[in-house]
C-alpha positions as CSV (number, residue, x, y, z in Angstrom):
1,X,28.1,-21.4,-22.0
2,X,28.6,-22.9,-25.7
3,X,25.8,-24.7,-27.8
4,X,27.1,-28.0,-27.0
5,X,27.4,-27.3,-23.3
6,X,23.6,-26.0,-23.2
7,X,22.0,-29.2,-25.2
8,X,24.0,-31.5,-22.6
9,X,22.2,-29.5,-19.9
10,X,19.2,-30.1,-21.4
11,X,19.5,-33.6,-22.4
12,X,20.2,-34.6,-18.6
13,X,17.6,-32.3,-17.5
14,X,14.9,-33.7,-20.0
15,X,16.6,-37.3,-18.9
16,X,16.3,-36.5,-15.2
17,X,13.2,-34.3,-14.8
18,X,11.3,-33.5,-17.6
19,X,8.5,-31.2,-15.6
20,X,11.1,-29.1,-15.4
21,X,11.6,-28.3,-18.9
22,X,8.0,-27.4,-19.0
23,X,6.3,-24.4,-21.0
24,X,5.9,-21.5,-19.2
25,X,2.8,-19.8,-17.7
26,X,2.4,-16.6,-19.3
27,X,0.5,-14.2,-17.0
28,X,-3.0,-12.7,-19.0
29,X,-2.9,-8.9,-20.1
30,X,-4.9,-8.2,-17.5
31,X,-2.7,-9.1,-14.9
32,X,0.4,-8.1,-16.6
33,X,-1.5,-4.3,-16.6
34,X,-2.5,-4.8,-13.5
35,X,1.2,-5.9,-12.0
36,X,2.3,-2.2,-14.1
37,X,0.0,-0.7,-12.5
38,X,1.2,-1.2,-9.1
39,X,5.0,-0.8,-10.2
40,X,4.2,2.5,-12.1
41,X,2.9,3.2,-8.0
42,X,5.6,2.1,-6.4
43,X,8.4,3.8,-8.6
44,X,6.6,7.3,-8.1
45,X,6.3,6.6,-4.1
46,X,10.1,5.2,-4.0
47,X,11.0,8.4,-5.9
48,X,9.1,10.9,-3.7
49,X,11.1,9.3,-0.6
50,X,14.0,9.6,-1.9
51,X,13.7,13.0,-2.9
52,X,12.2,14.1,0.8
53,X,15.1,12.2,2.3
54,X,17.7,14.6,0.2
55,X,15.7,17.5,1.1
56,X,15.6,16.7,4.4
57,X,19.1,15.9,4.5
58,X,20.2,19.4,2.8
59,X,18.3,21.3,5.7
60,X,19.8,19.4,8.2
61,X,23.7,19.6,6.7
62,X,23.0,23.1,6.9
63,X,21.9,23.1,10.4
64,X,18.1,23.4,10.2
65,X,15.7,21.1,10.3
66,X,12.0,20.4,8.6
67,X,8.9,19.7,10.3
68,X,8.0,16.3,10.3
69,X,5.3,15.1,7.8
70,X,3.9,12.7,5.8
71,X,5.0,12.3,2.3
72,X,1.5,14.2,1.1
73,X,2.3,17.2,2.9
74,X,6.0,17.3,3.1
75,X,5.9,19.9,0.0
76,X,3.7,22.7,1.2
77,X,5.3,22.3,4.9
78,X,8.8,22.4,3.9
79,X,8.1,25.3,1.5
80,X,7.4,27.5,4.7
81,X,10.1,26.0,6.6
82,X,12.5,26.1,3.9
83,X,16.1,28.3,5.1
84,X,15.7,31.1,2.2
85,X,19.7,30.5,1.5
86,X,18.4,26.6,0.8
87,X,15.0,28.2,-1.6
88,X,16.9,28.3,-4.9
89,X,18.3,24.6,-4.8
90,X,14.8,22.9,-2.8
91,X,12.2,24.5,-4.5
92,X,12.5,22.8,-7.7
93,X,12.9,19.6,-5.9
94,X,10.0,20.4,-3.7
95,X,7.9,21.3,-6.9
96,X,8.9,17.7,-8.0
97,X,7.6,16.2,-5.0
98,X,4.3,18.3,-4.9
99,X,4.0,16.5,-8.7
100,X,4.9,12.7,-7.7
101,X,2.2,13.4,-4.9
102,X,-0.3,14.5,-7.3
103,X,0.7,11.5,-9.5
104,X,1.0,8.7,-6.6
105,X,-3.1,9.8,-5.4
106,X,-4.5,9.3,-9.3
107,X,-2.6,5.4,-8.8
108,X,-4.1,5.2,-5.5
109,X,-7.3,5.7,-7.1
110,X,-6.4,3.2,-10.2
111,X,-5.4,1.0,-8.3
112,X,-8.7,1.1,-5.9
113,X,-11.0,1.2,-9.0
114,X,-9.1,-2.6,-10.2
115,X,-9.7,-3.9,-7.0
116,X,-13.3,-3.2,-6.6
117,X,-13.8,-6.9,-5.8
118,X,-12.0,-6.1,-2.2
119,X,-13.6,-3.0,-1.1
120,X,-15.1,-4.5,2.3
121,X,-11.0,-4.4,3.0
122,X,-9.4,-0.9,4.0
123,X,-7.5,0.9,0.9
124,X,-4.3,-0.6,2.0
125,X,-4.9,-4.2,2.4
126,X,-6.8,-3.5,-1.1
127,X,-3.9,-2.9,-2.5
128,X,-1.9,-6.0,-0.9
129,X,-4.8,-8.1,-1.6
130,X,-4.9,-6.7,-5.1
131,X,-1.6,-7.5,-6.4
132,X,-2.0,-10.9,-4.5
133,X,-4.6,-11.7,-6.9
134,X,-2.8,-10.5,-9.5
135,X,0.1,-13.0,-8.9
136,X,-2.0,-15.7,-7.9
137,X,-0.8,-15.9,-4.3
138,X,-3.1,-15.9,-1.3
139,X,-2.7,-12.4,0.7
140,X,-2.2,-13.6,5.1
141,X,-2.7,-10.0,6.8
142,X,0.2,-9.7,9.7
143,X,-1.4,-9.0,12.9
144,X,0.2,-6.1,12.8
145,X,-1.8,-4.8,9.6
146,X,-4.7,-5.7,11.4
């Protein structure tokens, strides 16, 4: 868009709703740390499951298969399991995993330290409840979360 484009915008904007054009809400420090917080979490869980999916995936192309697991455990199961044709290319990505799992439990436990408030909820509605406060949003549990 040009200059002269974006000040007619504006004009009809400011002529046709002015709350719109109103200052933004900046979010406090502490929220915006908190909101990292949980990203920081999230990038290092999305990682690991990506990284167990390839794994998984390389074992299986090759006509083997890994025990199922959860995410925590995948490392030292899959280790054992591990074709030793496959050891030289999953290892290092197995070590990787061991680390995000390492990394993912010390955000589990930052993130349960900020949300102290919530603790008569179990961890994982802390966390939903958390980030909920964070943005300023009410948390409704599914019935399915129970």
């Amino acid at each position: 868009m040009s200059d002269p484009e974006d000040a007619r915008r504006l004009a009809r904007l400011a002529h046709v709703g002015p709350e719109l054009l109103s200052p933004i809400q900046r979010r406090s420090a502490k929220t915006q740390n908190g909101l990292a917080l949980v990203r920081a979490r999230e990038v290092g869980v999305e990682t690991r499951t990506k990284i167990v999916n390839v794994g998984r995936g390389i074992v299986k192309s090759s006509g083997h298969r890994l025990p199922t697991s959860a995410a925590s455990s995948f490392a030292r199961k899959a280790k054992r399991a591990c074709p030793r044709v496959l050891q030289p290319t999953l290892l290092p990505l197995l070590r990787v995993v061991e680390n995000l799992t390492r990394e993912v439990e010390l955000y589990d436990k930052l993130v349960a330290q900020a949300g102290r408030p919530f603790r008569k909820f179990p961890p994982v509605r802390v966390r939903a409840i958390f980030v909920s406060s964070l943005l300023n949003t009410s948390y409704h549990a599914s019935p399915i979360s129970g």
